[in-house]
LUMTOR-654138 format. One record per residue: x, y, z of N, C-alpha, C, O in turn. Coordinates in pm, whole numbers, plus 50000, padded with zeros to 5 digits. Layout:
REM LUMTOR-654138
XYZXYZXYZXYZ/...
REM end
This chain:
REM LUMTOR-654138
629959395542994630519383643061631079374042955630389370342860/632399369942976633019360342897632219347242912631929342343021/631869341542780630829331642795631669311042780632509306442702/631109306542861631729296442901631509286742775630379285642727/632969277542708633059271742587632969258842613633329255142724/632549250442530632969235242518633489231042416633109230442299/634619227242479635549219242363635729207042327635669197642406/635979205642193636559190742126637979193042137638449204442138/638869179742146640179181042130640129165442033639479155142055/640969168441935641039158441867642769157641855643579166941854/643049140141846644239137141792644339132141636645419132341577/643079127441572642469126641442642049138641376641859149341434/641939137141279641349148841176639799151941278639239141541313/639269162641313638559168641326636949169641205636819178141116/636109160741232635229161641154633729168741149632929166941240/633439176841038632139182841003631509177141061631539182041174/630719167041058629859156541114629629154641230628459154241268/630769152741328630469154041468630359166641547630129166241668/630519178141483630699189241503629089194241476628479201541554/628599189341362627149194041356626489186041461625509190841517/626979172641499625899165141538625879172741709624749172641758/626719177441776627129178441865626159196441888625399197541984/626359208841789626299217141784624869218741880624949224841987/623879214341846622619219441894622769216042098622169223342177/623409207342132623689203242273624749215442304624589223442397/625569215542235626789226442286626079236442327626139241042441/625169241642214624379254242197623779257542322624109267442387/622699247642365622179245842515622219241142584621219237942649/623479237542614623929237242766625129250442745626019250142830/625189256942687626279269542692625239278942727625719287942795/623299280942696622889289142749622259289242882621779299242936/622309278942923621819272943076622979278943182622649283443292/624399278243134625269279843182625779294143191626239300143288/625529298843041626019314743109624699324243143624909336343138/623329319543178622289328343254622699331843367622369342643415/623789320343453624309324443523624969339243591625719344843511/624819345943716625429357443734626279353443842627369348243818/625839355443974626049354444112624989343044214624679342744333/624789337344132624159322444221625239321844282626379324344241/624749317344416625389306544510625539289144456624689280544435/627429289244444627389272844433627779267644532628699271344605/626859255244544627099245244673628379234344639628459231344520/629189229344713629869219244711628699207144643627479206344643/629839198744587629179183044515630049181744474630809191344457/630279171744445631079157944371630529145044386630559137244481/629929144244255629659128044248629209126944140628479134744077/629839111744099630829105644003629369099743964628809092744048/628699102543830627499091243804628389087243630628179089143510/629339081343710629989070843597629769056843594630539050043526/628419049043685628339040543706628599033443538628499038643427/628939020843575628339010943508627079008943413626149002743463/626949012743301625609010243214625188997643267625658986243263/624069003043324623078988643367622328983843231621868991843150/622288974743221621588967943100619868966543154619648962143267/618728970543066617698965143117617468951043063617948945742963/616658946443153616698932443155615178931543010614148938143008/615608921942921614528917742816613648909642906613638909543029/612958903542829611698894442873612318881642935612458881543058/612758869642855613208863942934614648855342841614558857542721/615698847542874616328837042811615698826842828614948825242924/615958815742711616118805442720616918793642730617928791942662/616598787742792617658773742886618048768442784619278767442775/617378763942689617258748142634618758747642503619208738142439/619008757242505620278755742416621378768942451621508780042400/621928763342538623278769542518624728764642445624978752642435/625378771842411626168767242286627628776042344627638787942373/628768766842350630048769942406630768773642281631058764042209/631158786542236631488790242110633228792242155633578801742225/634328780642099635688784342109636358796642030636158793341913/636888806242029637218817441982639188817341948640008818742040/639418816241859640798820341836641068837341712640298843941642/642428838241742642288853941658642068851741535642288840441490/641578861741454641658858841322643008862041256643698868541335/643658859841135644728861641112645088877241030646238880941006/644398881441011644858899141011643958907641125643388902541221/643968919841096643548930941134642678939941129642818945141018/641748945541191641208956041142641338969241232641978969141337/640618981741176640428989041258639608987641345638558981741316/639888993741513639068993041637638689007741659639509016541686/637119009841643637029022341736635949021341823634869016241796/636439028541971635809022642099635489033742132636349042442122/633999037642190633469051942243632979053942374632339044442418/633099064442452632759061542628632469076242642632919085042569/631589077842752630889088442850631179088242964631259077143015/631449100743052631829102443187630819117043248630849126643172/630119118343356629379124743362629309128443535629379120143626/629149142643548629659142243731628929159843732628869170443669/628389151143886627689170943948628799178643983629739173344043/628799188143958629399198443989629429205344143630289206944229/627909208744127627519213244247625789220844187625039220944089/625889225944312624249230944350624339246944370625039252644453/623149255244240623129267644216621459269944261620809259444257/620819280444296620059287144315618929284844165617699285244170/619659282544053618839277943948618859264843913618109263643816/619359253943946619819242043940620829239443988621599246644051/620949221343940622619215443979623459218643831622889220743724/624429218443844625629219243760626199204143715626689196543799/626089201143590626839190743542627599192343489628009203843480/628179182743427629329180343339629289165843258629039155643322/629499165343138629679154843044630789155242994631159166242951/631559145442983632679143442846632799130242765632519119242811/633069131742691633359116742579634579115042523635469123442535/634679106442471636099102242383635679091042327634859082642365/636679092442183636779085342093638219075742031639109078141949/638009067942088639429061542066639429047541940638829036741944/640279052941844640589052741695642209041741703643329046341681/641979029241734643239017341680643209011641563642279006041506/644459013841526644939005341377646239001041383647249008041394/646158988641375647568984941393648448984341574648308979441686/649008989841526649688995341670649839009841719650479014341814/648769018441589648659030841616647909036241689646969028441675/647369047441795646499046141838646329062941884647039070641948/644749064441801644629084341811643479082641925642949072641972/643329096941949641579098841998641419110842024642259119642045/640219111142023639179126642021638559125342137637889115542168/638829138342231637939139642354637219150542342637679161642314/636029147842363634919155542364634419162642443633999156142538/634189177242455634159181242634634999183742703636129182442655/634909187842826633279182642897632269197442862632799208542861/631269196142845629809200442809629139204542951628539195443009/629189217843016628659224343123627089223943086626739225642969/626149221843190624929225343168624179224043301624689217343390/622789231043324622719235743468621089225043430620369227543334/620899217343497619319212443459618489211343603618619205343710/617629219943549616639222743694615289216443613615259207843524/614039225043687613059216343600612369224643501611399221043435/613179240343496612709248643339613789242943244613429242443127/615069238443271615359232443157615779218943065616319216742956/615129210343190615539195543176614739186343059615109175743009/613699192943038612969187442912613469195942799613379190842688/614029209542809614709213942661615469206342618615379200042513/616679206442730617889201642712617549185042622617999183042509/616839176342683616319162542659615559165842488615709157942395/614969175742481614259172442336615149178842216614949175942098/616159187942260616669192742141618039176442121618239170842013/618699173042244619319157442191618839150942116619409147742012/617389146142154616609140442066616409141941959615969132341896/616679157241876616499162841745617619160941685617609157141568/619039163641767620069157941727620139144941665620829142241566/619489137941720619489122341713618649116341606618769105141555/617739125941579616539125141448615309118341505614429113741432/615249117641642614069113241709613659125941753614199136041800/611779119841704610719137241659609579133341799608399130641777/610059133541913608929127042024609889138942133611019143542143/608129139942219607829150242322608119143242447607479132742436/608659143242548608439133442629607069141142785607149151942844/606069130442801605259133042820605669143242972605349154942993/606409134743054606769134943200608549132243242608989120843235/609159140043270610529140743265611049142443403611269154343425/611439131043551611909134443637612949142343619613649140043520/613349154043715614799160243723615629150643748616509147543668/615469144943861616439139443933617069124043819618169118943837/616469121143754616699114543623617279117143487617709109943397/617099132243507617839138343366619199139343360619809137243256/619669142043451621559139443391621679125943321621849124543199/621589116743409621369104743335620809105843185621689108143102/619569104743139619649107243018620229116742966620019114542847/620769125142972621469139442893622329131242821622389130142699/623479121742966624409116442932624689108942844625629109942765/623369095742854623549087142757622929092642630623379086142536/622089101942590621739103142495622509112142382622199113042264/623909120542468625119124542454625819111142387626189110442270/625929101042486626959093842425626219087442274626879082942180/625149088042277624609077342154625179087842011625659083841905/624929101742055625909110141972627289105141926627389101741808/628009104741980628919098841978628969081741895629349077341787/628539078041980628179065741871627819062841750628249054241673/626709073641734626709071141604627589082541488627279082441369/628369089341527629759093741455630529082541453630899078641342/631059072641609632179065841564631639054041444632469051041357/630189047141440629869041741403630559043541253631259034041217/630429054841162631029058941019632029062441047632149072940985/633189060341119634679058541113635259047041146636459046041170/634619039841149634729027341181634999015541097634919003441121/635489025240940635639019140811636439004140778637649003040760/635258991140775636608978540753636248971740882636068959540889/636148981140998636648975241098635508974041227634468968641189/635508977241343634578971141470634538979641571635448982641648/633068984841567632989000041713632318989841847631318982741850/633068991841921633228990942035632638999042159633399005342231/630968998442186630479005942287630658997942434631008986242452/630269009742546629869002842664628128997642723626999002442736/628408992842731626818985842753626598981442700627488973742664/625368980142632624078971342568623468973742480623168985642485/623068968842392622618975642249621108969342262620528962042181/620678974042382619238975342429618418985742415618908996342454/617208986342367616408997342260615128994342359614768983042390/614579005242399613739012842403613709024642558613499036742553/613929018042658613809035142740614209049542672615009050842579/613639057742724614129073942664615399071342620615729071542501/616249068542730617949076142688618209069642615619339071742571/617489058342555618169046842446617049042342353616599030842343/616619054542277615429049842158616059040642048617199038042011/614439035542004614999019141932615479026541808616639023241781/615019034841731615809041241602616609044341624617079042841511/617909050741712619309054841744619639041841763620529041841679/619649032441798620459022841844620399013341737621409006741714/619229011541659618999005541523620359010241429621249003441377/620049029841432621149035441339622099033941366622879033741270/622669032141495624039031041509624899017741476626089017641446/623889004541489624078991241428624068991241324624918983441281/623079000141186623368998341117624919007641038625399004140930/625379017541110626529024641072627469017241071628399017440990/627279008041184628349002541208628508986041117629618983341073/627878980741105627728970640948627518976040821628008970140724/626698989040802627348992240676628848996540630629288995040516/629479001540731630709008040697631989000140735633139000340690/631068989240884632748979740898632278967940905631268963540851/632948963240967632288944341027631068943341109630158935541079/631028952641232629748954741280630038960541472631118964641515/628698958841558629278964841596629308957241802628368949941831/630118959341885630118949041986630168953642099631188959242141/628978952042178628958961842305629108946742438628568935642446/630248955342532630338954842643629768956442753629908967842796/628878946242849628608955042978629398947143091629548934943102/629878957943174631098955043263629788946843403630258938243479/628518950243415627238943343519626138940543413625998945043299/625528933443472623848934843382623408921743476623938912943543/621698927643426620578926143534620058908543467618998904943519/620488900943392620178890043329620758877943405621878874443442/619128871543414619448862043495619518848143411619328848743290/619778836343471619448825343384619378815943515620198817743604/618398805843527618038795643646618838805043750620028802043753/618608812043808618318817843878619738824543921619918825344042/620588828643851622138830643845622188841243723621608840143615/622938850743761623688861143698624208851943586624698841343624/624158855343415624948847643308626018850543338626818841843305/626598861443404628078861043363628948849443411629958845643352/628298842243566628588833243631628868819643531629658810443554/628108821043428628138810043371629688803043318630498811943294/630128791943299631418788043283631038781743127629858780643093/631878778843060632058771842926632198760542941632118755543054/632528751642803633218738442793634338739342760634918728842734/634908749442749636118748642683636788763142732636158772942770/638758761242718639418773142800639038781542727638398778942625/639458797942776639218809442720640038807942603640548797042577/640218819142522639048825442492637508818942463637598807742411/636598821942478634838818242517633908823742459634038835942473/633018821342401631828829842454630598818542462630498808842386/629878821142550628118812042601627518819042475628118829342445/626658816542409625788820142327624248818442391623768807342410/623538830742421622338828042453620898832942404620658844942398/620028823942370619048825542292618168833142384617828829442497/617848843642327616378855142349615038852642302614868851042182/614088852242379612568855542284612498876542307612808882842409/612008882042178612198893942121610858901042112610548908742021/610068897342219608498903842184608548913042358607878909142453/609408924442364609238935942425609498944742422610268947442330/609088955442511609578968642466610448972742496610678984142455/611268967442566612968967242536613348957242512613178947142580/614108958542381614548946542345616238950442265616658961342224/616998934942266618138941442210617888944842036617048936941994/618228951341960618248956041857619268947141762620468948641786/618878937841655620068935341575621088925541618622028922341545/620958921841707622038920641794621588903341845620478898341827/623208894341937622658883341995623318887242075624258895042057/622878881442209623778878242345624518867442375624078856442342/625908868642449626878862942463627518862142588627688873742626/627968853742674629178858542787630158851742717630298840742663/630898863842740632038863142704633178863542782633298874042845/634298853242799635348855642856636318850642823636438838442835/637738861542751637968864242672639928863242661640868864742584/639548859542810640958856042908641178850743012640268853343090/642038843643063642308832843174642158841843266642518835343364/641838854143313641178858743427639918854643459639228848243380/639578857543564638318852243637636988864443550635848860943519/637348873443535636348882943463635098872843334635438864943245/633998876243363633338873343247632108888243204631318893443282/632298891443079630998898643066629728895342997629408884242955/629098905742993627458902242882628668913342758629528921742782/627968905542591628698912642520627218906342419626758894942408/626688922542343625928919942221626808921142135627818928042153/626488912942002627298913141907625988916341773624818912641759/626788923641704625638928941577626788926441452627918931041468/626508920241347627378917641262626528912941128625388908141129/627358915441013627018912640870627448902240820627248900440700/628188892040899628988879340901628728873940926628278865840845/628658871841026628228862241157628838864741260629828871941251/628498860541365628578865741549630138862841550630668872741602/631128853241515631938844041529633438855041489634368856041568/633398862141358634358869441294634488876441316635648878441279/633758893441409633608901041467634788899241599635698906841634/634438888541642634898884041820636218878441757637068885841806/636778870641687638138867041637638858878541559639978882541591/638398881841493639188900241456639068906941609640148912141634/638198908541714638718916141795640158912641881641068919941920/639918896841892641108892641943642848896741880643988896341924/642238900241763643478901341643643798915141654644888919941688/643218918441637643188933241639643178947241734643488958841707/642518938841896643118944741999643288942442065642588932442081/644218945042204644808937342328643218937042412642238944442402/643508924642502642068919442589643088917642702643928909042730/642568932242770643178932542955641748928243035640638933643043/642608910543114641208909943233639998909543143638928915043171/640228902543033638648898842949638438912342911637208913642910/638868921342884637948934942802638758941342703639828935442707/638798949542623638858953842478639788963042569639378967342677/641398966342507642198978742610641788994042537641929005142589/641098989942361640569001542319639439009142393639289021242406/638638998242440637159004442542637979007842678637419016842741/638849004342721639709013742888639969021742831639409032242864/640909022742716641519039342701640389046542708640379054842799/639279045942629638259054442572637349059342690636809070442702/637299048142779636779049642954637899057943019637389067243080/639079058043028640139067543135639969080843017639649091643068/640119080642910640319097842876638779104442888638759116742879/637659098742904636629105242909636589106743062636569118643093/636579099743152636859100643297636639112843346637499121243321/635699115843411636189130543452636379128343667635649124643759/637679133143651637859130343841637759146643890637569156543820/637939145744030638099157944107639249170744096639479180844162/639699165744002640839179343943640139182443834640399193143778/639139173943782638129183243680637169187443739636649198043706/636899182843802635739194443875635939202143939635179211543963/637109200043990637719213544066637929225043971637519236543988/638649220043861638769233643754637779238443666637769248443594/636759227843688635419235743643634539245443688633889255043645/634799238043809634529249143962635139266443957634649277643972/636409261043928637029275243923636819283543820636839295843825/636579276143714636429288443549635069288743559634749293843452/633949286343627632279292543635632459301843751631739311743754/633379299843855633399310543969634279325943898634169337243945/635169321843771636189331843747634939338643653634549349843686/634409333043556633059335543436631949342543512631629354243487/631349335143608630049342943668629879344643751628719342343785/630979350943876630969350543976630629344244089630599351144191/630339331344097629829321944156630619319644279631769315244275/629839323344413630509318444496630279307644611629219307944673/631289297744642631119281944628630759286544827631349295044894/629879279144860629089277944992630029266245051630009255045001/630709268945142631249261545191630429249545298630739237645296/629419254845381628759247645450627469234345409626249236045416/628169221645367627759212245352626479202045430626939192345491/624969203645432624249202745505624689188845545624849187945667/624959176945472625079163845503626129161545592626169153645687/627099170545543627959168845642627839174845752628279168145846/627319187145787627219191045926626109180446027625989178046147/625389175945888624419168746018625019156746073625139154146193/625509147145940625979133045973627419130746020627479123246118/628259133945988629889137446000629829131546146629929119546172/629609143946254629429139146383629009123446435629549117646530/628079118846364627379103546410628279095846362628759088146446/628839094846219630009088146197631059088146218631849081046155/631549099646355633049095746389633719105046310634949105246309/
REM end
């Protein structure tokens, strides 16, 4: 049986480094995938591209907030912005069928490359959802067993602990200049151990300015209101500066919190900032250095649409595991035969 591949496509030089870091995941989820013979696959589609929820720290404090005015800085640096996209496939006799992909999107100037990663087939039931989870982890240089591993929870971590891969590659190409994640540079649940997220802050200040994560929602309240709600003293560009107490077990890493809003749109986000400067030079080189659509970085959208994976990818994923292992797709949808009818 022709055995099913995962590919990198790069518009950059192609590097050793992400290629090793990547190898041991390729490895197993390529053998999950071709044990495969003649399972029955069920229809699915669904998109767990949510939004990185941020976990919420212990608590903010009121007593000083600080309206930080932001203008560009007067040169440039390099921007590199990294994203995950992750979606069921469908439902086999040995598990569900996923899919991961990433991208890496590399601005300088007005130039602009990127590397897509994937997508990464892998079948996780509950013989292989703790492999899959501990050999990432080895990838990652974290040496821990995890005691108790829901299924229904593991794509989710696969994913993010996939993307922290990623992260910490773009982190050392990021030379001079400012990596750009989604979410939160919040440390400790599984999919986000405090040493990966430590390393990836520090890749990203040893090698550039530092490094500035985005979350498009998050669970942080302040007097009893979502921060993002919060308004400034002054027009955009913005950011609220908000003080943390740091005694939990998730906590942000390195890092301060900010809302930021970044443009005369109504948009505001949560944005950690990790830097070797100060909070202030990071956020004015980004302005300089890359376009801000609707308050957000247009390097972090590209890097979000080419990792994207929609229903013409899963459709053709569908088709090259049915052409590979004979898999044939069950047309009869239980949810839908039951509910369809009640809804009209």
């Amino acid at each position: 049986m022709t055995k099913m591949t995962n590919p990198t496509h790069h518009q950059f030089p192609p590097s050793s480094e992400l290629t090793s870091l990547l190898k041991t995941f390729s490895s197993i989820a390529e053998k999950t995938v071709n044990g495969l013979q003649a399972s029955e696959l069920l229809p699915a589609y669904t998109v767990e591209d949510e939004d990185s929820i941020d976990f919420p720290v212990n608590s903010l404090v009121a007593d000083s907030l600080e309206t930080i005015k932001l203008k560009p800085a007067e040169h440039r640096v390099p921007v590199v912005a990294c994203d995950m996209s992750t979606v069921k496939v469908g439902e086999t006799v040995r598990g569900s069928v996923w899919a991961v992909r990433g991208s890496i999107v590399f601005r300088e100037g007005d130039r602009v490359s990127a590397a897509v990663v994937g997508p990464f087939i892998y079948i996780i039931s509950a013989y292989t959802a703790s492999e899959i989870v501990e050999n990432l982890m080895t990838s990652l240089g974290v040496h821990r067993r995890s005691k108790f591993l829901e299924v229904s929870a593991a794509p989710k971590i696969v994913s993010n602990l996939f993307e922290k891969l990623l992260q910490l590659y773009a982190g050392t190409v990021a030379k001079g200049g400012l990596l750009l994640v989604d979410g939160a540079l919040t440390a400790g649940p599984l999919d986000s151990p405090s040493t990966v997220v430590e390393k990836i802050v520090e890749n990203a200040v040893n090698t550039g300015i530092g490094a500035v994560a985005f979350s498009k929602s998050t669970t942080l309240m302040l007097l009893g209101r979502n921060i993002t709600t919060l308004a400034g003293h002054a027009p955009p560009p913005y950011v609220i500066k908000l003080s943390m107490i740091r005694d939990g077990t998730m906590v942000v890493r390195s890092a301060n919190i900010y809302v930021a809003r970044l443009s005369f749109s109504q948009t505001s986000f949560r944005v950690d900032v990790a830097s070797r400067t100060g909070d202030e030079q990071p956020l004015s080189l980004l302005l300089s250095s890359d376009k801000i659509v609707n308050g957000y970085p247009e390097t972090l959208i590209l890097a979000h649409q080419l990792a994207k994976l929609n229903k013409l990818d899963v459709l053709s994923i569908r088709t090259r595991l049915e052409c590979l292992t004979k898999l044939k797709p069950i047309q009869n949808d239980v949810r839908r035969m039951l509910f369809t009818p009640l809804n009209g």
